[in-house]
C-alpha positions as CSV (number, residue, x, y, z in Angstrom):
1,X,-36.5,14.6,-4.2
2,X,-34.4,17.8,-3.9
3,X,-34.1,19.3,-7.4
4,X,-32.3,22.6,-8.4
5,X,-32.9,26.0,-6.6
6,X,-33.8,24.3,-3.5
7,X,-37.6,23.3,-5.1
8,X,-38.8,20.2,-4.4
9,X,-41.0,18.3,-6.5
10,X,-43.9,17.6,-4.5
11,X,-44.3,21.5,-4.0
12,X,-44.4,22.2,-7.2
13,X,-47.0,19.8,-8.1
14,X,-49.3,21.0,-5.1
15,X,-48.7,24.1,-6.2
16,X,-49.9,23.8,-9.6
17,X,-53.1,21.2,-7.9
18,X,-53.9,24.2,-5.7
19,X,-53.6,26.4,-8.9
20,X,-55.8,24.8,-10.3
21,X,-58.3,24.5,-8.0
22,X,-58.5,28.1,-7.4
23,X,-58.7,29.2,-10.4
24,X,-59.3,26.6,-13.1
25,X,-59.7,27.9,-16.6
26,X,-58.7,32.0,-16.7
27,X,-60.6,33.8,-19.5
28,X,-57.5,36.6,-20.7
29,X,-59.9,38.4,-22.2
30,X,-61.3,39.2,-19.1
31,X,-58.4,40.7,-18.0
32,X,-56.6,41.9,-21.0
33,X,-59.6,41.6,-23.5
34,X,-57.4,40.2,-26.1
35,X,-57.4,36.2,-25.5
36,X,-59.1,33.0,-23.5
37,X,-56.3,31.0,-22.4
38,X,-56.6,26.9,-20.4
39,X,-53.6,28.2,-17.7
40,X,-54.1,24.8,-16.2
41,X,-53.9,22.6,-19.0
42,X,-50.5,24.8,-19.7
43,X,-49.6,24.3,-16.2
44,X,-49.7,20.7,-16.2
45,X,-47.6,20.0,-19.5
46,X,-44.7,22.4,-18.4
47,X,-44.9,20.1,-15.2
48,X,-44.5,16.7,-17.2
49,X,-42.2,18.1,-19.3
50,X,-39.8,19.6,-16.4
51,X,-40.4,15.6,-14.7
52,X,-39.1,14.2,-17.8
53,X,-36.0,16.7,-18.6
54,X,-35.1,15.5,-14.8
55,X,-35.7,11.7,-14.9
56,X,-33.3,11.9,-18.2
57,X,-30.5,14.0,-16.5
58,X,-30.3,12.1,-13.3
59,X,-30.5,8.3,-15.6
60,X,-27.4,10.4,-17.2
61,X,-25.8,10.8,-13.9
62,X,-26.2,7.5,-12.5
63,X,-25.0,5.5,-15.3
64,X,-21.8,8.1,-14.9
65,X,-21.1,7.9,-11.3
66,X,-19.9,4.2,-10.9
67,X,-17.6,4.8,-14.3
68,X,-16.2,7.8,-12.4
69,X,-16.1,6.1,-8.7
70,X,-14.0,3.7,-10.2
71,X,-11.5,5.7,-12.1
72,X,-7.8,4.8,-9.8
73,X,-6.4,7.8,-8.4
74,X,-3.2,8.9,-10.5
75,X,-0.1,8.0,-8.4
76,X,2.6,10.6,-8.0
77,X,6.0,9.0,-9.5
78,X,8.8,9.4,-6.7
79,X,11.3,11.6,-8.0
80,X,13.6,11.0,-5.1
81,X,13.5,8.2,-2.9
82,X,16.2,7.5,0.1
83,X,16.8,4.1,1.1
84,X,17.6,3.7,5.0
85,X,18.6,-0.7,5.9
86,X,21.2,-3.1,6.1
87,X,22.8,-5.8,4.4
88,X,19.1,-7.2,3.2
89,X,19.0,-3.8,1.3
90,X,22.5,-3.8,-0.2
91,X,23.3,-7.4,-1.0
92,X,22.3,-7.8,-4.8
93,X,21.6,-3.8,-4.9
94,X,18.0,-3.6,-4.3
95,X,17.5,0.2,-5.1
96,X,19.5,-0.5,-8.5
97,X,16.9,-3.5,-9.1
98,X,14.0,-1.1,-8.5
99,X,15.6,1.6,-11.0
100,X,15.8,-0.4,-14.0
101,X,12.8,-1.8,-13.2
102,X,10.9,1.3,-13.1
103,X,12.6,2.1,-16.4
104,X,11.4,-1.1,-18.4
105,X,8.2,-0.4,-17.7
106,X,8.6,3.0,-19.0
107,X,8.6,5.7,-16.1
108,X,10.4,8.0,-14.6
109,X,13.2,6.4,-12.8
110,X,14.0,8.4,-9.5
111,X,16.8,9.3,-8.3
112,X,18.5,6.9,-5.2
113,X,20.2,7.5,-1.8
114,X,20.8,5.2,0.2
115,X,22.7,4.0,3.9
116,X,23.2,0.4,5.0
117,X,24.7,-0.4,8.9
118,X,25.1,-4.5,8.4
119,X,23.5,-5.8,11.4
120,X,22.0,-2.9,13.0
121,X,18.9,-1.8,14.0
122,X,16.6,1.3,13.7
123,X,17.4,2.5,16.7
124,X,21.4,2.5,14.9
125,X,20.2,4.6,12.2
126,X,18.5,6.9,14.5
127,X,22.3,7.1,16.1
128,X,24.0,7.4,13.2
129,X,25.1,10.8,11.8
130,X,24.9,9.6,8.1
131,X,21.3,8.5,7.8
132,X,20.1,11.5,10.0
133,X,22.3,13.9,7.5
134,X,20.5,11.9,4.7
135,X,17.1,12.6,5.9
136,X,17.7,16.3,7.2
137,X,18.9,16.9,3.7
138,X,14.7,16.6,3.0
139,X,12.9,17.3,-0.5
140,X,12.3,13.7,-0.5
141,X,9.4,11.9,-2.3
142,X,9.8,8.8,-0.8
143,X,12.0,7.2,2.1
144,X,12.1,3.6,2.9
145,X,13.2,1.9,6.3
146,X,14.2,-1.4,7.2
147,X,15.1,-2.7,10.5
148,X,17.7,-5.7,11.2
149,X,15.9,-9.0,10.0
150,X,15.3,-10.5,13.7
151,X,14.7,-6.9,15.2
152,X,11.1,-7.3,14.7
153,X,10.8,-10.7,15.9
154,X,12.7,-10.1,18.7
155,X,10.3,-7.5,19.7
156,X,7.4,-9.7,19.8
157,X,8.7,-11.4,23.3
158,X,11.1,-8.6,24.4
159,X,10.0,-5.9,26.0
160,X,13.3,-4.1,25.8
161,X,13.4,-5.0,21.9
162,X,10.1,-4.0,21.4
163,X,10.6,-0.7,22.9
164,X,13.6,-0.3,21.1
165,X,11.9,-0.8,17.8
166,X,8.3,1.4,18.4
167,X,10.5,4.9,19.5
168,X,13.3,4.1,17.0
169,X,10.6,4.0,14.2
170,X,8.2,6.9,15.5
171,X,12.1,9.2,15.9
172,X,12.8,7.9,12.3
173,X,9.1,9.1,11.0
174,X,9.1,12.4,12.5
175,X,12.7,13.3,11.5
176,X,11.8,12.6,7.8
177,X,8.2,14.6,8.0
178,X,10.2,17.6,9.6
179,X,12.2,17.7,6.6
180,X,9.7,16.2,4.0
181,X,6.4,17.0,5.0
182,X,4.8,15.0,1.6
183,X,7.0,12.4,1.7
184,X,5.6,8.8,1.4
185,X,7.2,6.5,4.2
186,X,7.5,2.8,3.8
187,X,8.7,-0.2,6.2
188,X,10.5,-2.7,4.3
189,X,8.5,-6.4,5.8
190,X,11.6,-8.1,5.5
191,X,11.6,-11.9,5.0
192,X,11.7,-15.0,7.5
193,X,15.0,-17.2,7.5
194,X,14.6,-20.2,5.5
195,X,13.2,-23.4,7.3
196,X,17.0,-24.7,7.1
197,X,18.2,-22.3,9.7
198,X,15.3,-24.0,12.1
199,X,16.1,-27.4,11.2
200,X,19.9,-26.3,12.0
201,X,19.3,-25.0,15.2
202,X,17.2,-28.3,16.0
203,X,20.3,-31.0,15.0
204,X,22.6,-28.5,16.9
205,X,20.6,-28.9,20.2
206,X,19.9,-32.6,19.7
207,X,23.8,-32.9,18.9
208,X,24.8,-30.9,22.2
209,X,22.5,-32.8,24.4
210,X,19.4,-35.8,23.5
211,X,17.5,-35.2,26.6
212,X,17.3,-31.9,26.8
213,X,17.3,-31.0,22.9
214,X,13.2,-30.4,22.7
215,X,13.1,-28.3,25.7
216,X,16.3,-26.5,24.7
217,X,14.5,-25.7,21.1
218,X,11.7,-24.6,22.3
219,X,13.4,-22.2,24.9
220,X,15.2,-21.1,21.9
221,X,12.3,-20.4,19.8
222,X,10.7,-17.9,22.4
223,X,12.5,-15.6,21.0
224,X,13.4,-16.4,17.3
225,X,9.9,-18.4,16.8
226,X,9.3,-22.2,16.3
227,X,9.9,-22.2,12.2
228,X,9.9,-19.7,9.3
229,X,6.0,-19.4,9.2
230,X,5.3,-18.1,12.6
231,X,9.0,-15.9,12.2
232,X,6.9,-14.3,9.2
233,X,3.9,-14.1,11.4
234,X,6.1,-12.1,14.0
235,X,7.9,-10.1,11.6
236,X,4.4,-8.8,9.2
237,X,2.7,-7.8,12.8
238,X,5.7,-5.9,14.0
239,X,6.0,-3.9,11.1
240,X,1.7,-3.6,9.8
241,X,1.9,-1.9,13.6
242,X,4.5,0.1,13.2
243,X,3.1,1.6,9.3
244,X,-0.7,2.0,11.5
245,X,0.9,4.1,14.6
246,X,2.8,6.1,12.3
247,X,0.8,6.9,9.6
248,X,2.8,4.6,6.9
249,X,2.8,2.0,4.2
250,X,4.6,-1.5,4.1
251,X,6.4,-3.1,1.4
252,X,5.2,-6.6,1.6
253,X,8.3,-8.3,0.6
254,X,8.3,-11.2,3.4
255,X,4.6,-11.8,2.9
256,X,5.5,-12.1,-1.5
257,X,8.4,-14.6,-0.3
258,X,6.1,-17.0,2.3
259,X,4.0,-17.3,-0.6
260,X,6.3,-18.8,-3.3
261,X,7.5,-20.7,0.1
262,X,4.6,-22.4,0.5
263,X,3.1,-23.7,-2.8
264,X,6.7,-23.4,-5.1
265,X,5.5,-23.6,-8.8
266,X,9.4,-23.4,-9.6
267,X,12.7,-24.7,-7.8
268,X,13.8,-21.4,-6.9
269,X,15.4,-20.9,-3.4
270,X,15.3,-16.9,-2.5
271,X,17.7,-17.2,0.2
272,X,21.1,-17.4,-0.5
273,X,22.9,-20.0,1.3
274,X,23.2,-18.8,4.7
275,X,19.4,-19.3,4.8
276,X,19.2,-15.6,5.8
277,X,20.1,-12.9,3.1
278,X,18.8,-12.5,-0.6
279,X,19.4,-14.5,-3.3
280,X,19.6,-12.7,-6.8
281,X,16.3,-13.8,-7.5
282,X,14.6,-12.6,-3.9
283,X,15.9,-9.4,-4.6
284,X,14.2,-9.5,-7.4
285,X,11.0,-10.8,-5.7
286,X,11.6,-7.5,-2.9
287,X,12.5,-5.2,-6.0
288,X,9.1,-6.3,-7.4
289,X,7.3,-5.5,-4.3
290,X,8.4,-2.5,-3.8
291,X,7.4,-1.3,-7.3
292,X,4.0,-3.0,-6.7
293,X,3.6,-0.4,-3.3
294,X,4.9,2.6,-4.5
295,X,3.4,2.5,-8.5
296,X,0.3,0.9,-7.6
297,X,-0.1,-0.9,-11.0
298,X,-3.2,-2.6,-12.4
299,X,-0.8,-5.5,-14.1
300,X,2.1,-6.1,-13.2
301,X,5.0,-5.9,-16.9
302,X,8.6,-5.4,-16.3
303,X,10.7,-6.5,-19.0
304,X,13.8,-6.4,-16.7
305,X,15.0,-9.7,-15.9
306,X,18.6,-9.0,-14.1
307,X,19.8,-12.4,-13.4
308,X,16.8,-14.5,-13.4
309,X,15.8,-16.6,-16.7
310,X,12.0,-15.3,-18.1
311,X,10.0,-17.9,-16.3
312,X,11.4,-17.1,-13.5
313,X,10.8,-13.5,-14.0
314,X,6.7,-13.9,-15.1
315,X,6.5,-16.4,-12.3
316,X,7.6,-14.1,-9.5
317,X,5.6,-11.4,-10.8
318,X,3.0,-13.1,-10.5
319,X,3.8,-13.1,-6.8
320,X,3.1,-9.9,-6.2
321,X,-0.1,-9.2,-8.5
């Protein structure tokens, strides 16, 4: 065992053994002619008692460590965080949602920018002189991007799409860390349509044409996926790709939706009617997400409601915990 100073323990018992045997008992008087003094017997107890001190220091240590190993790492509260999307973003006023969330729990609540192209892409924002203007005006703690809600799964079978979405999201990246070197970047994992939207698509072609309907379905779902699960598959590996190659983090708002989706403890529908955009209650669910990434807390207790009743608020937190 290495001990302080650089000794070891073993060398200082051989040490004291070869001591020992050299000399054994040293008669003082012999060399001062005042005393007879037992050096070894000395020797040996200042040994045990040093081998003691150190077994009780290090017991102390180790019943410290794992107390300190597990203390969570303080997060940094987001004084400013810009907001770069589309309609997904904007519809119900996420960022708002976040706010007053972050305020009912009792914490600083940042200050918002924001800038929504309905329908666009990244590669629009990375065209547009507003969001660039936004992000050049830097200092920020925290900037969010979401891409158009198909853009992802679009990019899963198009090459052109996919392209499209990998260099629009690296330009996006490196334009914010130019201008906020600290800033935390997060990809909004946007949500799958609701399983309506495939059953529409499926009466349509069986409407239009019987004998061809399967294979007209299936050519269909090539590119917009077979039903809202494998869309969510599509869009959560489009985006955990994009947060790895660029040194990110991911809001996993689609992944918190799929999983009310698939075991519903309450008659809640997230989407709003056109299967496709937010619901009151799945920005809340997306709101609640976001705070879950960006606060990192051990429990999840927001007191904000907006326009959901308070089962519906405990039962979508418990989404995200």
């Amino acid at each position: 065992m290495q001990l302080g100073g650089g000794w070891k323990s073993g060398m200082v018992g051989e040490g004291i053994r070869e001591r020992q045997g050299r000399h054994g008992v040293v008669s003082l008087p012999e060399a001062m002619g005042l005393l007879t003094f037992d050096w070894g017997g000395l020797c040996q107890k200042m040994y045990s008692m040093f081998r003691s001190t150190i077994r009780i220091l290090l017991t102390v240590v180790g019943l410290a460590v794992p107390t300190l190993s597990l203390a969570k790492p303080q997060v940094e509260y987001p004084k400013r965080i810009l907001f770069i999307g589309n309609s997904y973003t904007y519809n119900n006023d996420l960022p708002h949602t976040l706010q007053e969330m972050v305020r009912s729990a009792g914490l600083p609540v940042p200050k918002v920018k924001s800038n929504y192209l309905f329908g666009k892409r990244l590669i629009d924002h990375v065209g547009s002189r507003v969001s660039m203007r936004l992000i050049d005006q830097g200092n920020w703690d925290l900037v969010v991007l979401q891409g158009m809600s198909l853009e992802t799964v679009f990019a899963k079978n198009s090459k052109k799409d996919r392209d499209d979405f990998v260099l629009s999201a690296q330009e996006l990246c490196e334009r914010v860390r130019q201008q906020s070197p600290k800033a935390r970047i997060i990809f909004f994992q946007t949500w799958a349509r609701h399983q309506d939207f495939f059953d529409y698509y499926k009466s349509l072609f069986l409407e239009k044409s019987p004998a061809t309907a399967e294979k007209d379905y299936n050519d269909w779902a090539v590119l917009h996926a077979s039903n809202s699960v494998q869309q969510q598959q599509f869009i959560s590996e489009s985006y955990d790709w994009a947060a790895k190659e660029n040194e990110a983090e991911v809001a996993r708002v689609g992944e918190a939706w799929a999983r009310h989706y698939q075991q519903p403890k309450m008659p809640i529908r997230l989407h709003d009617r056109d299967s496709s955009h937010p619901s009151p209650a799945g920005t809340y669910l997306a709101a609640l997400a976001f705070y879950k990434q960006i606060y990192q807390p051990e429990v999840i207790k927001i007191s904000y409601r907006g326009k959901v009743n308070p089962a519906e608020a405990a039962y979508l937190q418990s989404l995200v915990e």
